[in-house]
Backbone atoms as SQL, in Angstrom:
CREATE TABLE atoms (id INTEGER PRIMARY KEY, chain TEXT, resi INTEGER, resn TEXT, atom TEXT, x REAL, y REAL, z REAL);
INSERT INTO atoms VALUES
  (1, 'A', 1, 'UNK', 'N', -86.111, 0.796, 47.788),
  (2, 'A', 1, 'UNK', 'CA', -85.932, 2.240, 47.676),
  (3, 'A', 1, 'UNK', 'C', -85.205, 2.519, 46.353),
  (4, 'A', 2, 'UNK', 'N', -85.506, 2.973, 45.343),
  (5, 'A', 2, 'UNK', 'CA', -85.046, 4.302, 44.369),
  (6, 'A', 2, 'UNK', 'C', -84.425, 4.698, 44.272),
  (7, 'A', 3, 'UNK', 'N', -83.469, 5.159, 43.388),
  (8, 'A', 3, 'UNK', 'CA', -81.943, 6.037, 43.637),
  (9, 'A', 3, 'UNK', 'C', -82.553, 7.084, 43.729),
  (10, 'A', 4, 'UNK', 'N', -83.240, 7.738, 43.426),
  (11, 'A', 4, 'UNK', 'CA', -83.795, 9.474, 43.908),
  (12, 'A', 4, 'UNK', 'C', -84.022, 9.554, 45.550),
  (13, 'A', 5, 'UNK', 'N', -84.470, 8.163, 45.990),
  (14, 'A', 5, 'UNK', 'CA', -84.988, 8.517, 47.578),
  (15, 'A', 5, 'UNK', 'C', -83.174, 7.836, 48.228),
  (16, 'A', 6, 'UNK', 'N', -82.981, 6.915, 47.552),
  (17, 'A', 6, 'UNK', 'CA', -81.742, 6.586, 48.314),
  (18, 'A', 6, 'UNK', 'C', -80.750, 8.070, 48.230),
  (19, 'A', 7, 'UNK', 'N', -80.611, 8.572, 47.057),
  (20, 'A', 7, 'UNK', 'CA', -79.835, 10.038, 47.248),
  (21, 'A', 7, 'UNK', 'C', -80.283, 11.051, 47.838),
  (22, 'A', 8, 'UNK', 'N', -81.730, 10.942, 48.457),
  (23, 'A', 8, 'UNK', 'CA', -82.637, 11.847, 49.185),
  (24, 'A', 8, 'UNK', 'C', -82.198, 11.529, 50.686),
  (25, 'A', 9, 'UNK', 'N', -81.985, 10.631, 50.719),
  (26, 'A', 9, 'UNK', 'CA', -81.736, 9.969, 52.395),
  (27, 'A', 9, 'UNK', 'C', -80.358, 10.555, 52.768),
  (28, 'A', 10, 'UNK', 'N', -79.640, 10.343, 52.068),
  (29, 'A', 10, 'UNK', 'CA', -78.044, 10.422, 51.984),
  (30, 'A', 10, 'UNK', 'C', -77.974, 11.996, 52.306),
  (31, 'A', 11, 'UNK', 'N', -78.601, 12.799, 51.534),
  (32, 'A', 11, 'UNK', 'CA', -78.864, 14.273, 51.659),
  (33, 'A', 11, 'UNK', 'C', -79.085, 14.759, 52.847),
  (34, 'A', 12, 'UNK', 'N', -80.483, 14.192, 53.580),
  (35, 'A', 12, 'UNK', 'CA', -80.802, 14.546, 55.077),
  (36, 'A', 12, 'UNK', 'C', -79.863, 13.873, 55.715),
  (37, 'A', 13, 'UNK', 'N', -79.322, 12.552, 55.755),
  (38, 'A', 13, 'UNK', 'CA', -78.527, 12.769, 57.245),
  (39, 'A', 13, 'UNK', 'C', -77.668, 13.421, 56.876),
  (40, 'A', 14, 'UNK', 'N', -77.014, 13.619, 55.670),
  (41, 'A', 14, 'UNK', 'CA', -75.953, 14.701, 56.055),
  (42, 'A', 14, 'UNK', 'C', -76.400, 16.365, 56.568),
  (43, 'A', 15, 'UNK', 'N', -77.265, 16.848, 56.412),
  (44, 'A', 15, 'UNK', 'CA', -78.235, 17.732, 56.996),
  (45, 'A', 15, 'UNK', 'C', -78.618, 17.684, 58.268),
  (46, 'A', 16, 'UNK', 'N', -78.728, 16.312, 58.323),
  (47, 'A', 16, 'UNK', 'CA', -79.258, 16.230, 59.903),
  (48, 'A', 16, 'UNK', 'C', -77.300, 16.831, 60.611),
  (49, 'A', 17, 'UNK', 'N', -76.830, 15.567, 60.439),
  (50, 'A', 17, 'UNK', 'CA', -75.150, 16.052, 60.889),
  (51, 'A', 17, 'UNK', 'C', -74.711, 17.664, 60.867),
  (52, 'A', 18, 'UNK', 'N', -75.460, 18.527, 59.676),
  (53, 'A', 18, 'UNK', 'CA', -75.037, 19.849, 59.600),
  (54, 'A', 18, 'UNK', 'C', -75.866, 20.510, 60.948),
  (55, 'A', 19, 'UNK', 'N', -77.106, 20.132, 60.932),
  (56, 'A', 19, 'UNK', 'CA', -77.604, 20.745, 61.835),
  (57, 'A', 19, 'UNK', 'C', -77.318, 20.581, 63.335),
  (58, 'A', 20, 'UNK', 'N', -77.252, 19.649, 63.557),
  (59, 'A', 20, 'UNK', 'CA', -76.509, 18.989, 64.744),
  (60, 'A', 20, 'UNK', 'C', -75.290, 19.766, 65.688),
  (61, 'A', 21, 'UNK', 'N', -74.423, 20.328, 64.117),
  (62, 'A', 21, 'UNK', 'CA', -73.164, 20.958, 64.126),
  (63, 'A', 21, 'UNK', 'C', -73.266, 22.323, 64.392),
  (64, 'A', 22, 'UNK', 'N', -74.690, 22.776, 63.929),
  (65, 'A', 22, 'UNK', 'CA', -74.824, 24.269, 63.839),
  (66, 'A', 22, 'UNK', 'C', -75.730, 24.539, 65.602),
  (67, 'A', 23, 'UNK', 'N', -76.589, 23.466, 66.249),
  (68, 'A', 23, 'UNK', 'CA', -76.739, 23.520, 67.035),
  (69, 'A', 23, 'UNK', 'C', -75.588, 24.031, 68.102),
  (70, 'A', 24, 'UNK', 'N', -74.351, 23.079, 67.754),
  (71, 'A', 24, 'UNK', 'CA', -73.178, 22.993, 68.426),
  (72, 'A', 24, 'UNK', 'C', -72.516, 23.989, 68.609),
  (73, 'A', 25, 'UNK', 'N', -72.874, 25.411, 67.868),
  (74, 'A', 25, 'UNK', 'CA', -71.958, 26.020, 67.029),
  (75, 'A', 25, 'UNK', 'C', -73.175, 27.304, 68.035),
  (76, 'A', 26, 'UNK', 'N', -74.002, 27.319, 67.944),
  (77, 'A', 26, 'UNK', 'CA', -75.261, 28.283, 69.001),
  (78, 'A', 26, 'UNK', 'C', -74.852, 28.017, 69.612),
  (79, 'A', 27, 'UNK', 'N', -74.864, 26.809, 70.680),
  (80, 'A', 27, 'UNK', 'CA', -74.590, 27.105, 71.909),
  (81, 'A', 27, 'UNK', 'C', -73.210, 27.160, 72.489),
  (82, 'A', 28, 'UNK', 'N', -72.107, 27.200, 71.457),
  (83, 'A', 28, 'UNK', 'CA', -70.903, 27.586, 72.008),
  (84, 'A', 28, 'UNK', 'C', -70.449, 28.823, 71.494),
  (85, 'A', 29, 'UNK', 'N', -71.498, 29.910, 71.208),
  (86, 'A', 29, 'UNK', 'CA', -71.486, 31.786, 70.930),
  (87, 'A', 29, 'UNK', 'C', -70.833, 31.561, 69.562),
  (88, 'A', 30, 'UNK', 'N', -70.771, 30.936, 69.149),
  (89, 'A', 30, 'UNK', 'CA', -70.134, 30.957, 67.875),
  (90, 'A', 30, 'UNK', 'C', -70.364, 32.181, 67.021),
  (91, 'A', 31, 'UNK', 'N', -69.330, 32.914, 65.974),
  (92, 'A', 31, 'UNK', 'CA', -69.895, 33.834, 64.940),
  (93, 'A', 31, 'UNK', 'C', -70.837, 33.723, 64.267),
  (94, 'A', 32, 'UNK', 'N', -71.696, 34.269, 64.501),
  (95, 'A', 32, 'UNK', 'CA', -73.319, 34.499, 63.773),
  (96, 'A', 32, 'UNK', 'C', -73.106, 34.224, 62.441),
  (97, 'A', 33, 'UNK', 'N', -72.675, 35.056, 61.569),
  (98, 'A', 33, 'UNK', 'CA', -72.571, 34.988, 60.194),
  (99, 'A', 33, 'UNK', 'C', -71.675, 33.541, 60.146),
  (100, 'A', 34, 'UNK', 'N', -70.539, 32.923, 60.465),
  (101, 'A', 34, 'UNK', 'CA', -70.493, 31.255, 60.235),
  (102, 'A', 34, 'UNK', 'C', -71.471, 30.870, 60.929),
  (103, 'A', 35, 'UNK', 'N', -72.346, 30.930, 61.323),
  (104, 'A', 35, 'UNK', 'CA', -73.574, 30.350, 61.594),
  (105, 'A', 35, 'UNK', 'C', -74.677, 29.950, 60.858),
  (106, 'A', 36, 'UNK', 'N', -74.617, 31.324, 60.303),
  (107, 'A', 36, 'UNK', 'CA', -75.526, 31.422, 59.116),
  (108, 'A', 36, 'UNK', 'C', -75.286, 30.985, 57.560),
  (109, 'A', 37, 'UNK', 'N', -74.577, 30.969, 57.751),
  (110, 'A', 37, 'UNK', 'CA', -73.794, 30.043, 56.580),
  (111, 'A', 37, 'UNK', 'C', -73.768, 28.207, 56.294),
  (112, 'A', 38, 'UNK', 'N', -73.829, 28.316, 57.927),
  (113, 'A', 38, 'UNK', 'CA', -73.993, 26.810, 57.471),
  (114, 'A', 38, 'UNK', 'C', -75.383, 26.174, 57.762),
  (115, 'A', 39, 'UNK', 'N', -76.526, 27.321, 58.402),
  (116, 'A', 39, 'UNK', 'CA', -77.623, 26.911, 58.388),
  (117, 'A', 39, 'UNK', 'C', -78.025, 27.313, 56.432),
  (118, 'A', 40, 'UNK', 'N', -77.301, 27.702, 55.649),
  (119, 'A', 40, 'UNK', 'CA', -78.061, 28.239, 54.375),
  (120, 'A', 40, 'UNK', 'C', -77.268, 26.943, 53.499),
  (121, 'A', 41, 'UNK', 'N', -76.303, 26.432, 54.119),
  (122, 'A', 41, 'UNK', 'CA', -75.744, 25.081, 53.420),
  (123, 'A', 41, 'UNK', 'C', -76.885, 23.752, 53.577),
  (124, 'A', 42, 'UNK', 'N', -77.313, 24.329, 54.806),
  (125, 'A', 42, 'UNK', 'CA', -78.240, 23.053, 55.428),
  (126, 'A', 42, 'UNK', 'C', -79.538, 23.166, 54.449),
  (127, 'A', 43, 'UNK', 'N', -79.924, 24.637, 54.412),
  (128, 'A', 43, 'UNK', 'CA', -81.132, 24.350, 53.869),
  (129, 'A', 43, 'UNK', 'C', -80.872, 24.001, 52.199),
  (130, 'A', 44, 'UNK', 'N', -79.624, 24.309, 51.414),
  (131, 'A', 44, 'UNK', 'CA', -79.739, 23.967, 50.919),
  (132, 'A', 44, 'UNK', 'C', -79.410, 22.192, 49.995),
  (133, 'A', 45, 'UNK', 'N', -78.907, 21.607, 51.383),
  (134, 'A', 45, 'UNK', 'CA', -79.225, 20.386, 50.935),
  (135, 'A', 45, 'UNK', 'C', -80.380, 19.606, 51.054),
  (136, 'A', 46, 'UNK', 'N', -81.270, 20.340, 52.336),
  (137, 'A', 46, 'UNK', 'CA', -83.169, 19.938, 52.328),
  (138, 'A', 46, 'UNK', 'C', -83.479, 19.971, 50.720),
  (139, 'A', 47, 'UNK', 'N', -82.877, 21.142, 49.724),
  (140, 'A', 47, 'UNK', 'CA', -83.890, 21.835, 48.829),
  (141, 'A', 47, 'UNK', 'C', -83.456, 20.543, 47.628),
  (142, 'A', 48, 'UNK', 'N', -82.223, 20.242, 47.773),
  (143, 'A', 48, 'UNK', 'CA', -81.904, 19.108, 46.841),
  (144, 'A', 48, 'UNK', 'C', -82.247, 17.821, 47.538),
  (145, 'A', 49, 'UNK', 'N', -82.532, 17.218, 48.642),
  (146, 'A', 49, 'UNK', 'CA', -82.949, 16.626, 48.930),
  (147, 'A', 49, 'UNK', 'C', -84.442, 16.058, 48.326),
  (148, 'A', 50, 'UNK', 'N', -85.305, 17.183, 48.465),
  (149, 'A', 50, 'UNK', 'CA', -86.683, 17.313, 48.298),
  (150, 'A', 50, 'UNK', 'C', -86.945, 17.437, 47.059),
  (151, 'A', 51, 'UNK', 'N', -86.163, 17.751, 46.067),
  (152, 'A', 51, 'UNK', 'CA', -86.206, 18.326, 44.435),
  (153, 'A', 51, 'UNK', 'C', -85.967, 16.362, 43.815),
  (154, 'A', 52, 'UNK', 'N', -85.228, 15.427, 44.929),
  (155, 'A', 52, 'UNK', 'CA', -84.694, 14.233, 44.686),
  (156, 'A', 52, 'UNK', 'C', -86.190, 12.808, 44.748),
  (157, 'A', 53, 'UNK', 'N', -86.848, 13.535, 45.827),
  (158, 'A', 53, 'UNK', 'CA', -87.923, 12.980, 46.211),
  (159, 'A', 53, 'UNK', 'C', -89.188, 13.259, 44.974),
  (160, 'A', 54, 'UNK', 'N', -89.185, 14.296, 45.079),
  (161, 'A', 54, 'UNK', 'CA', -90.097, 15.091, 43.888),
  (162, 'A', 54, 'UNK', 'C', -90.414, 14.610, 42.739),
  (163, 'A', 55, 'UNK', 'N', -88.972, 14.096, 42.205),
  (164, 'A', 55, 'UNK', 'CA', -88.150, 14.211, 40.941),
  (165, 'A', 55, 'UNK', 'C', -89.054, 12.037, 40.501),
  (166, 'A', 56, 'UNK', 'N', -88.368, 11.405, 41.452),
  (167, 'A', 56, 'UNK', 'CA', -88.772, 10.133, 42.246),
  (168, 'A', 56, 'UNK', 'C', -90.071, 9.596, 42.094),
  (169, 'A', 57, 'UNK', 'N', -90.944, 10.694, 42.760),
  (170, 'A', 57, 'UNK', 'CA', -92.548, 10.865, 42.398),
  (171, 'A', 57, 'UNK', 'C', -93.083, 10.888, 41.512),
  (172, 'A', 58, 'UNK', 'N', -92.893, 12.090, 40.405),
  (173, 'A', 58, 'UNK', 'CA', -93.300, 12.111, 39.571),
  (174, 'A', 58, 'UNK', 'C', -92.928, 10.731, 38.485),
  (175, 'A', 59, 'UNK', 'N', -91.589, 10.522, 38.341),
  (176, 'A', 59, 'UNK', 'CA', -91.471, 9.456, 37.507),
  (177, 'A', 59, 'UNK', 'C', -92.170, 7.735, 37.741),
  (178, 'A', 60, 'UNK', 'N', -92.390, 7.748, 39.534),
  (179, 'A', 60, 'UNK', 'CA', -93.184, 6.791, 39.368),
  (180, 'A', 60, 'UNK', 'C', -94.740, 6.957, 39.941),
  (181, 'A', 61, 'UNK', 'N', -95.254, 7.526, 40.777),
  (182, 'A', 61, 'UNK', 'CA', -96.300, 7.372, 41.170),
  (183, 'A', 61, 'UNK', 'C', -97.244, 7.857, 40.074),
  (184, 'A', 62, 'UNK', 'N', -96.335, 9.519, 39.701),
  (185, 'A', 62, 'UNK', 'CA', -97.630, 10.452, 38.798),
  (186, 'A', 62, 'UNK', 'C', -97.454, 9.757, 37.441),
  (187, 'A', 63, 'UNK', 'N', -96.710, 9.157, 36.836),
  (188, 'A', 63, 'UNK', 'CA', -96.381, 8.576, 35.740),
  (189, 'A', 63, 'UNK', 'C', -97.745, 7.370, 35.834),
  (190, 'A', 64, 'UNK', 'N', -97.243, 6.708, 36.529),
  (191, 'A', 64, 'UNK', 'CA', -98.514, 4.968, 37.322),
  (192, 'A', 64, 'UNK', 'C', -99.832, 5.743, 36.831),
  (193, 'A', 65, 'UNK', 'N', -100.339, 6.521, 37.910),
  (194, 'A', 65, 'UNK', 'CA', -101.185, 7.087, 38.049),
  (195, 'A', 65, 'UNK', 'C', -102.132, 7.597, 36.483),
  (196, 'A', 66, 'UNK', 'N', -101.243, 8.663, 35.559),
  (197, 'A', 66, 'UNK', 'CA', -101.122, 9.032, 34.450),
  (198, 'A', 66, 'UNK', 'C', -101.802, 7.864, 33.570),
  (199, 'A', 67, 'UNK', 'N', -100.958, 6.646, 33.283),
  (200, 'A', 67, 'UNK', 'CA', -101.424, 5.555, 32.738),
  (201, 'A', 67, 'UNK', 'C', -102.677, 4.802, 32.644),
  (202, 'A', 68, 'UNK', 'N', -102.920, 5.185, 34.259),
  (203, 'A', 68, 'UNK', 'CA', -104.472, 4.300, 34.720),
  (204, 'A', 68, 'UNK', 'C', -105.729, 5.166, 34.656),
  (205, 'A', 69, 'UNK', 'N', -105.275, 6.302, 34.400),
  (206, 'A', 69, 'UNK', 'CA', -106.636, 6.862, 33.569),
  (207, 'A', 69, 'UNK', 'C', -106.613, 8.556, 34.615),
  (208, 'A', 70, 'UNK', 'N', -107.315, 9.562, 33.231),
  (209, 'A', 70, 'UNK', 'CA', -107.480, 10.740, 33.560),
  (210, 'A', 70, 'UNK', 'C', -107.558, 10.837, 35.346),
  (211, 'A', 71, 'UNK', 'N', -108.833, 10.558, 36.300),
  (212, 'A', 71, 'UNK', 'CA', -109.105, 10.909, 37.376),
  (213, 'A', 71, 'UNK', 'C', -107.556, 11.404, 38.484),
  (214, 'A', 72, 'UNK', 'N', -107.064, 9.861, 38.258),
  (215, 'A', 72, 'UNK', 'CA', -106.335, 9.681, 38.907),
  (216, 'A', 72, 'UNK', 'C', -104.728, 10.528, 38.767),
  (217, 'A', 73, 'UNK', 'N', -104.438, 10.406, 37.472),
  (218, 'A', 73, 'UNK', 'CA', -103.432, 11.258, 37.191),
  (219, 'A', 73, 'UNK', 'C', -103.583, 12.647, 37.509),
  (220, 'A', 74, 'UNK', 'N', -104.817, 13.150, 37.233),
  (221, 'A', 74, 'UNK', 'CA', -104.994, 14.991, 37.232),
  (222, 'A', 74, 'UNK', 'C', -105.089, 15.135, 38.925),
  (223, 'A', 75, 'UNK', 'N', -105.154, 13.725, 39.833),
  (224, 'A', 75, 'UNK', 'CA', -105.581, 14.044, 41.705),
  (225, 'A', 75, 'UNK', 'C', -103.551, 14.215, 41.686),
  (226, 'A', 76, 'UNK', 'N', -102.660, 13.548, 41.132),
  (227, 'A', 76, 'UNK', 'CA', -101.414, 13.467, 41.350),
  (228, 'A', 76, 'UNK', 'C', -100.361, 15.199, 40.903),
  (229, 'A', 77, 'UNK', 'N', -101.556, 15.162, 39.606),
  (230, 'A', 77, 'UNK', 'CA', -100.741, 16.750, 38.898),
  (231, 'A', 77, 'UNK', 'C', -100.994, 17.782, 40.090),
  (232, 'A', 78, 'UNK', 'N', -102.298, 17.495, 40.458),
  (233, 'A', 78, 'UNK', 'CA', -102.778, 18.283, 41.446),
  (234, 'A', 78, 'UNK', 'C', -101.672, 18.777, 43.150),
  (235, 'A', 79, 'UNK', 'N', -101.523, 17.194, 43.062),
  (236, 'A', 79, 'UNK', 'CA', -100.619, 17.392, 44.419),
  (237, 'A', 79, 'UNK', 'C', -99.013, 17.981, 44.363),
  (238, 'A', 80, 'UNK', 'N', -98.563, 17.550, 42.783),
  (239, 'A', 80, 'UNK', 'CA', -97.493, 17.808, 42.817),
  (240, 'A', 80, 'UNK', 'C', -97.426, 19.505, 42.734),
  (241, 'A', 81, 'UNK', 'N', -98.510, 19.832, 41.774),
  (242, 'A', 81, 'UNK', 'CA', -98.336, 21.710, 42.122),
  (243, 'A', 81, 'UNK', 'C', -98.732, 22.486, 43.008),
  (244, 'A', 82, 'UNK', 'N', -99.139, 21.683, 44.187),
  (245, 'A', 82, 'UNK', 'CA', -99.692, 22.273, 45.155),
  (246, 'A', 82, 'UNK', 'C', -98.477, 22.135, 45.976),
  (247, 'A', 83, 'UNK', 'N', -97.653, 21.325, 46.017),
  (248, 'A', 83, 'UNK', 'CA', -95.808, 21.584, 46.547),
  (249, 'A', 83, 'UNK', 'C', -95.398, 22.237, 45.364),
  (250, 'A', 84, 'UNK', 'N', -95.362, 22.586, 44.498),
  (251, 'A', 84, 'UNK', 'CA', -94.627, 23.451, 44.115),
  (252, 'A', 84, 'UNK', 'C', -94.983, 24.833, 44.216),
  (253, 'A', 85, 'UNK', 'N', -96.119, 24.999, 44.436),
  (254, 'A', 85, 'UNK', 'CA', -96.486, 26.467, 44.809),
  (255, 'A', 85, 'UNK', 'C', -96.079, 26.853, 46.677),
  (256, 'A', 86, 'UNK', 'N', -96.232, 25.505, 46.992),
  (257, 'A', 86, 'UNK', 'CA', -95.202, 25.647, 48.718),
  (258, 'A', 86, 'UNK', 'C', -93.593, 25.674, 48.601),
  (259, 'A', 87, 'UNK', 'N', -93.035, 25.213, 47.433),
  (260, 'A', 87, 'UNK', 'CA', -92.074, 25.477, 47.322),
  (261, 'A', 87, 'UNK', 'C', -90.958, 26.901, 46.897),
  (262, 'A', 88, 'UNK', 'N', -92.247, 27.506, 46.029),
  (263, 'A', 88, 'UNK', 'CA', -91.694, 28.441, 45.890),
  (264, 'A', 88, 'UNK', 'C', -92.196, 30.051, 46.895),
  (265, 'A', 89, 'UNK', 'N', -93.090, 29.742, 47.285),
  (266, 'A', 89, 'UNK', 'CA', -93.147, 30.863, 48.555),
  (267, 'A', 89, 'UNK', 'C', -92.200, 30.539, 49.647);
């Protein structure tokens, strides 16, 4: 594993742990707005999480890919902007 996916991993369980917490936090009536707060902490360690993975990809697969000739590189450009257009809606 990669330092982009090893710092990607590290990201979700701590995410997973946030969520876990925020579960904890619903079902004991907790204040909505600290609620919501730490579900917008959560998502935003998914978003660095996933920006880590991304980041990971491109330098090795679409890079690989890139090298070994047109087809293959433009099927990789392809995929990567097709998450980034899911990313940003």
């Amino acid at each position: 594993m990669n330092e982009g996916k090893r710092r990607a991993a590290n990201m979700l369980k701590t995410a997973r742990g946030q969520i876990d917490g925020i579960i904890k936090m619903v079902e004991e009536d907790r204040y909505c707005v600290d609620i919501s707060t730490q579900i917008l902490s959560a998502i935003g360690l998914l978003k660095k999480a996933n920006i880590n993975i991304l980041n990971s990809h491109i330098r090795s697969c679409v890079a690989t890919a890139i090298l070994q000739g047109e087809e293959q590189g433009e099927e990789k450009i392809e995929e990567i902007i097709n998450i980034i257009d899911k990313y940003i809606k």
